[in-house]
DRENDO-1510 file (C-alpha; in Angstrom, 1 decimal, always signed):
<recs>
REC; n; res; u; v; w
REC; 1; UNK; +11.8; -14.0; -23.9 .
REC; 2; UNK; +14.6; -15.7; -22.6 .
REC; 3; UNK; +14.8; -19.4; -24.5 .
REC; 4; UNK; +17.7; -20.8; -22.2 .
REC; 5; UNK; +16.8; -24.0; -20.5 .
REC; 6; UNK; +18.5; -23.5; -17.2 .
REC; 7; UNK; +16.5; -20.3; -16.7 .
REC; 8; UNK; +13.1; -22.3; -16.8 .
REC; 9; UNK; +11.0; -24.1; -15.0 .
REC; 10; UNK; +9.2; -27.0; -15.9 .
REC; 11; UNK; +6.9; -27.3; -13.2 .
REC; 12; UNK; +3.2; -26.8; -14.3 .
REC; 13; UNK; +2.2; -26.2; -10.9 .
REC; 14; UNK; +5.3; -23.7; -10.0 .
REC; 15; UNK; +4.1; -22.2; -13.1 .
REC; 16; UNK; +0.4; -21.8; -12.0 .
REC; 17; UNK; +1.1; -20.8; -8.0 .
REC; 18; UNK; +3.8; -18.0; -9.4 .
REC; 19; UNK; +0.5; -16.6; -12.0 .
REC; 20; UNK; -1.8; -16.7; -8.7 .
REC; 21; UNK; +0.4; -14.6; -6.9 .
REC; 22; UNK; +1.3; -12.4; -9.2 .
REC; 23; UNK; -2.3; -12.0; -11.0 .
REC; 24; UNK; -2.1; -8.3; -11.8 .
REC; 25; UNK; -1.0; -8.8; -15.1 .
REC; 26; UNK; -0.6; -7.4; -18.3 .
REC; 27; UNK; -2.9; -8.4; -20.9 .
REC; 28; UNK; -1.6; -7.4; -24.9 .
REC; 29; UNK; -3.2; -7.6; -27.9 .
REC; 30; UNK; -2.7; -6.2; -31.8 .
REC; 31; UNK; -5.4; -4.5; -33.9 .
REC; 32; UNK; -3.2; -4.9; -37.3 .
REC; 33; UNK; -0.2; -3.1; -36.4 .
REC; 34; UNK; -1.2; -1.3; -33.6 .
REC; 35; UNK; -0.6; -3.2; -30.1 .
REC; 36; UNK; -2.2; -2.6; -27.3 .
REC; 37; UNK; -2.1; -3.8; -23.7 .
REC; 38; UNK; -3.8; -2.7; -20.6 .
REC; 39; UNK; -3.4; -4.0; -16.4 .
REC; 40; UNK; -5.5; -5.9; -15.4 .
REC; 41; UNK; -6.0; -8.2; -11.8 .
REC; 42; UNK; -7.2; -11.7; -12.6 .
REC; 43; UNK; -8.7; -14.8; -11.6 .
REC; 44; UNK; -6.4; -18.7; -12.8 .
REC; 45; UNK; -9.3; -21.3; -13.1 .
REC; 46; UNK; -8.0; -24.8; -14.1 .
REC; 47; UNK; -11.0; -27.1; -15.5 .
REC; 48; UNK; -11.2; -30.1; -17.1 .
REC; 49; UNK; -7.5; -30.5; -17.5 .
REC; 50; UNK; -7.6; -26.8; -19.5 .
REC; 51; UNK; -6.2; -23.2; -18.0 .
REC; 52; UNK; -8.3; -20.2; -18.0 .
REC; 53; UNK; -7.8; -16.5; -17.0 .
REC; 54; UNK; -10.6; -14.2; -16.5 .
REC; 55; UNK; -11.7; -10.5; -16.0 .
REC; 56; UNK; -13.2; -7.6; -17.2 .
REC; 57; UNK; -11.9; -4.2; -19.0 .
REC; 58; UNK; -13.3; -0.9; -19.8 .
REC; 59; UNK; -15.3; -0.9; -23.0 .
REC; 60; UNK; -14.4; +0.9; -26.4 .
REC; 61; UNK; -10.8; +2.0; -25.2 .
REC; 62; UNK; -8.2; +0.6; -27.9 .
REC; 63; UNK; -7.7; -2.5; -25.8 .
REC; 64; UNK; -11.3; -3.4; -26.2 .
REC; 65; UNK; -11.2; -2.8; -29.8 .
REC; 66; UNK; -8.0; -4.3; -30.0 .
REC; 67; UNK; -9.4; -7.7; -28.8 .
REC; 68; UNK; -12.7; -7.5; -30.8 .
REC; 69; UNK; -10.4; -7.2; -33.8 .
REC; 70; UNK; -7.9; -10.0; -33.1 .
REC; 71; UNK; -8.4; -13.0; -30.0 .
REC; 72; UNK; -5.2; -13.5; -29.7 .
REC; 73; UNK; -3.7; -12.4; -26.5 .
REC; 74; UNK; -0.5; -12.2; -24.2 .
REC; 75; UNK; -0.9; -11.8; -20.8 .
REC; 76; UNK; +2.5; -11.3; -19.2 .
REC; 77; UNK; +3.0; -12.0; -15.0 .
REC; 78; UNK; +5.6; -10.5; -13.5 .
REC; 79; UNK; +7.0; -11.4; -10.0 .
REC; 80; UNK; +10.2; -9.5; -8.0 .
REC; 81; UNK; +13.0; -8.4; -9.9 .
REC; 82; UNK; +16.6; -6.8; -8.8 .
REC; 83; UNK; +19.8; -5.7; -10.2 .
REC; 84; UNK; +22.8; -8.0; -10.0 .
REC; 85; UNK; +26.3; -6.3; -9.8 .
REC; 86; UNK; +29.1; -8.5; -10.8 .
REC; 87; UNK; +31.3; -7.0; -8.0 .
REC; 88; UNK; +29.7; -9.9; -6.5 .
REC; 89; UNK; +31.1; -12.9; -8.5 .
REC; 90; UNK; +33.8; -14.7; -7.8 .
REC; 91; UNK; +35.7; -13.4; -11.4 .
REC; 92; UNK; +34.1; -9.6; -11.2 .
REC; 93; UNK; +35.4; -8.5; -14.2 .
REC; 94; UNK; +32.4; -9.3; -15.7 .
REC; 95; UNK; +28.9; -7.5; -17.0 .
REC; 96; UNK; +26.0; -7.0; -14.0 .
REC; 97; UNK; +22.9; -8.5; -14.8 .
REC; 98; UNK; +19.3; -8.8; -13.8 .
REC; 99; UNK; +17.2; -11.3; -11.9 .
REC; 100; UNK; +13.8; -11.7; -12.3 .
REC; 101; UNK; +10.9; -14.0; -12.6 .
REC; 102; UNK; +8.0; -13.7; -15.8 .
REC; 103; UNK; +5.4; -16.1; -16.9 .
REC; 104; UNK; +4.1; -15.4; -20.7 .
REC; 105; UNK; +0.5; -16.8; -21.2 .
REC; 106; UNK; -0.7; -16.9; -24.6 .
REC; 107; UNK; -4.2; -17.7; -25.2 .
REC; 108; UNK; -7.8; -17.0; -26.9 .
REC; 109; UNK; -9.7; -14.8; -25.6 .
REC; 110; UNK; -13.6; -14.6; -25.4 .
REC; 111; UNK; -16.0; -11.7; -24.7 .
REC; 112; UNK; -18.6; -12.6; -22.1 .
REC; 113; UNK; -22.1; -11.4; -22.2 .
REC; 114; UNK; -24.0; -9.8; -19.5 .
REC; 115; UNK; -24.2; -12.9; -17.3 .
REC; 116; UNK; -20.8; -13.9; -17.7 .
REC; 117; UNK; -19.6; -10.4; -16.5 .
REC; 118; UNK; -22.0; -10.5; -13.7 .
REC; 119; UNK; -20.4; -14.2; -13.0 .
REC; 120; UNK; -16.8; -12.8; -12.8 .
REC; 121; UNK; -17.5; -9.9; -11.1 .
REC; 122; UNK; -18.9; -11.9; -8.4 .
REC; 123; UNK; -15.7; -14.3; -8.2 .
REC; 124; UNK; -13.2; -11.1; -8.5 .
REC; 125; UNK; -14.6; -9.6; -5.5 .
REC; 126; UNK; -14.7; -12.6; -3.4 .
REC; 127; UNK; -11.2; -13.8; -4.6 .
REC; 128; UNK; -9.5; -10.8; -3.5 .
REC; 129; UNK; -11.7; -8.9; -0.7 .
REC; 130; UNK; -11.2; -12.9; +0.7 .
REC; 131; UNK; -14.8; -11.8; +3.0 .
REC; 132; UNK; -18.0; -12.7; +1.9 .
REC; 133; UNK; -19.5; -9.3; +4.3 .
REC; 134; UNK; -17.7; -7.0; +3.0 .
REC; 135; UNK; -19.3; -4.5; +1.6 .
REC; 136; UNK; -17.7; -4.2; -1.8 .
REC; 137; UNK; -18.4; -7.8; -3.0 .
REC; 138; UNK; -20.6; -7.8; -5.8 .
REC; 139; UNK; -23.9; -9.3; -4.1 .
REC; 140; UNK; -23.3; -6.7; -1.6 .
REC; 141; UNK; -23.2; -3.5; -3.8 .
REC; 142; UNK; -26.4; -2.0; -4.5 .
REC; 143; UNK; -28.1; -2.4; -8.0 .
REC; 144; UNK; -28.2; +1.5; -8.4 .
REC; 145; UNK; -24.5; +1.5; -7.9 .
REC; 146; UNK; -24.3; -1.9; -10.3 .
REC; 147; UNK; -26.4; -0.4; -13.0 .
REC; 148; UNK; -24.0; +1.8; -14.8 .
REC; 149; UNK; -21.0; +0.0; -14.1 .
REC; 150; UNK; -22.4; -3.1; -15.7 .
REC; 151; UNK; -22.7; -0.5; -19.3 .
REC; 152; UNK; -19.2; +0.3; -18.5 .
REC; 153; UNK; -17.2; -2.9; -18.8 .
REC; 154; UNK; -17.0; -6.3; -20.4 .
REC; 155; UNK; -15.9; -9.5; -19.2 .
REC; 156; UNK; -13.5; -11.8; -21.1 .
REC; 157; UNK; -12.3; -15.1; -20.4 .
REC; 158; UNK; -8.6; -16.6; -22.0 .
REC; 159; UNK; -8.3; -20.3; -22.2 .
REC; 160; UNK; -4.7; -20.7; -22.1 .
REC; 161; UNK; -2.7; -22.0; -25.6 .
REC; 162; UNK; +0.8; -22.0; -24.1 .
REC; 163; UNK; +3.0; -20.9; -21.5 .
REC; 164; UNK; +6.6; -19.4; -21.6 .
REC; 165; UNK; +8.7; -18.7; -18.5 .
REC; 166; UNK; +11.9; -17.2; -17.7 .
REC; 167; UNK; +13.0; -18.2; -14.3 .
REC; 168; UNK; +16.8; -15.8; -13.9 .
REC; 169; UNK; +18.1; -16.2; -10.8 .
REC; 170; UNK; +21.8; -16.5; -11.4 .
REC; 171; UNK; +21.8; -20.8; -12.1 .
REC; 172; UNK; +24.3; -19.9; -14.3 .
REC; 173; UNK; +26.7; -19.0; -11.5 .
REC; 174; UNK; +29.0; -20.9; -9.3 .
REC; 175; UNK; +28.6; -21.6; -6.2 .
REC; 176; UNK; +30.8; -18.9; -4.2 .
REC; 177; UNK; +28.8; -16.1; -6.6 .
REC; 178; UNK; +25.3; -17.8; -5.8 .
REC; 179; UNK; +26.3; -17.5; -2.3 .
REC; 180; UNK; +27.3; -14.2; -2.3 .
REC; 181; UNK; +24.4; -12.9; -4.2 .
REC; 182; UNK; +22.2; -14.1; -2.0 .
REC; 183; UNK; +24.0; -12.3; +1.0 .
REC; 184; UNK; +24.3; -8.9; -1.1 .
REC; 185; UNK; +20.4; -9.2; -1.8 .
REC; 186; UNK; +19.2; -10.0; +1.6 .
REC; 187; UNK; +20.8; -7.0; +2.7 .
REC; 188; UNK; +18.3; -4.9; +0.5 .
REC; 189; UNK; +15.1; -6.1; +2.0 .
REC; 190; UNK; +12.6; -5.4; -0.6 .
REC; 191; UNK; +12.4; -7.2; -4.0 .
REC; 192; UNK; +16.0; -8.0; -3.1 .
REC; 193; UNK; +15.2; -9.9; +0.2 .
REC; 194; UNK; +12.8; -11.4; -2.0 .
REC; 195; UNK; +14.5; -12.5; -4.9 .
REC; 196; UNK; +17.4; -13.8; -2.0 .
REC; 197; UNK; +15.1; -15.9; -0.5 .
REC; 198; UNK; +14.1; -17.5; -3.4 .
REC; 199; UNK; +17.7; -18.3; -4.5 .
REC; 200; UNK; +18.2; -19.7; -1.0 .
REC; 201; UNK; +15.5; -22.3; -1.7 .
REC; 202; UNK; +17.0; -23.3; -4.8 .
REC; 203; UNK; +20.3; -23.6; -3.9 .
REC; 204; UNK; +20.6; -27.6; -2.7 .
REC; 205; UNK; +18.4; -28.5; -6.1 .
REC; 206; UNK; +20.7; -26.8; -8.3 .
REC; 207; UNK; +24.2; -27.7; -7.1 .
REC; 208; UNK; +22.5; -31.6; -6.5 .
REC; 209; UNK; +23.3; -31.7; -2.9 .
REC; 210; UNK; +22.6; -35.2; -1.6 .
REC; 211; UNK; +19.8; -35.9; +0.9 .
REC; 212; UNK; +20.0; -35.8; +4.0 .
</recs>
């Protein structure tokens, strides 16, 4: 990762919004010297001033194994991301880039048993079917569907040890090329529009505009 100040953030709660919204992450782990990592939506609790993720994978596939074998986990959230030509710099004859936003959550991770699984399973459906009558919430699935599935899968939660970020969305730029980049990624709609709009945002904070 990235380790350059002005592509960070600092914000613990910036930090914590962008892992909500982007909570399809990827979750890596090492068994010696074999890594292993696996996708995987989950659910941000903070309690008692701590962070925790939690969720559930498929049993005895080399990320379970992985885990059993070493706690220790990554889980990597990744938001938009675009290409950056530097035919849209004020000096172009430079090297394109990349913007992009990431959030690297290290952390310990702990199996759940049966009732902890259950427990999860029950918040993951409610979090993101966001309707407690749907039908494929947890308390609304039938226990002959739940059964096997339950045999299946193990739930894990990961209180958080440390978080890394890498903010890159061209602070390293003039003005005139901020400006322009913005108008040459708006035009893309997409993770472009995205990433624009996001720059746009940013822009009076980090050329310390007065207030109005």
């Amino acid at each position: 990762m990235y380790n350059l100040p002005y592509y960070k953030t600092s914000s613990a709660s910036e930090l914590i919004a962008f892992m909500k919204e982007h909570s399809f992450a990827t979750l890596m782990g090492c068994e010696g010297n074999r890594l292993a990592a696996t996708q995987v939506p989950l659910l941000i609790e903070e309690r008692e001033g701590k962070l925790f993720l939690m969720g559930h994978i498929m049993r005895k596939q080399d990320h379970h194994l992985a885990f059993a074998a070493n706690p220790e986990v990554l889980a990597l959230f990744t938001g938009p991301h675009v290409y950056v030509s530097a035919t849209w710099y004020s000096n172009p004859h430079q090297a394109s880039t990349w913007n992009y936003m990431s959030v690297h959550a290290r952390g310990t991770l702990r199996f759940l048993d049966d009732k902890g699984l259950i427990e999860v399973l029950r918040k993951l459906t409610l979090h993101y079917e966001n309707n407690e009558s749907t039908t494929t919430i947890y308390d609304n699935l039938t226990p002959e569907y739940v059964a096997p599935l339950l045999k299946s899968i193990i739930g894990f939660e990961i209180e958080v040890t440390a978080i890394e970020n890498v903010f890159k969305l061209s602070q390293n730029r003039d003005r005139e090329s901020y400006k322009n980049i913005i108008k040459e990624l708006a035009k893309q709609g997409g993770d472009g529009e995205k990433i624009a709009a996001i720059m746009q945002q940013r822009e009076s904070q980090l050329y310390n505009d007065p207030k109005e």
